[in-house]
Phi, psi and omega in degrees: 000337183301273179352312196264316194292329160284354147300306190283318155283024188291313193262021170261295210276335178320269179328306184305340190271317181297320178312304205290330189300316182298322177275331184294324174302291147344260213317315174300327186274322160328291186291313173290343177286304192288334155256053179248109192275006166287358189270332176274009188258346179276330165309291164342284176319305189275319154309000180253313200307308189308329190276325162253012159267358170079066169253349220200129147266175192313326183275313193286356204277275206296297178308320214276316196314325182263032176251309187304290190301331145273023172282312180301326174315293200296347158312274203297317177312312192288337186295294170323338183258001168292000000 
């Protein structure tokens, strides 16, 4: 009876496996995008560009750059500890 019931729940349980595959594939692609310190160093670079084009002052400078930069710590800290 295992055999004839995974047939028959085949065109239920089939789709749901993919949905579950697809979103575990997101969530991974999610997650390594977010621990790429290349993505805060390319931040940095455009807060510094924002800084010499006056779009930003010195005080809003200095917060977004040590909010980045310790973002980058704790990257690299969860990496070593990985």
């Amino acid at each position: 009876m295992g055999m004839l019931s995974t047939l028959l729940m085949l065109p239920v349980a089939g789709p749901a496996a993919g949905i579950a595959w697809i979103a575990r594939k997101i969530g991974e692609h999610a997650a390594s995008e977010l621990d790429d310190p290349n993505r805060i160093q390319a931040a940095l670079l455009a807060l510094e560009k924002r800084l010499e084009a006056g779009e930003i002052g010195e005080e809003a400078f200095e917060a977004e750059e040590a909010a980045l930069l310790g973002e980058l710590a704790e990257m690299r800290a969860r990496r070593a500890g990985a």
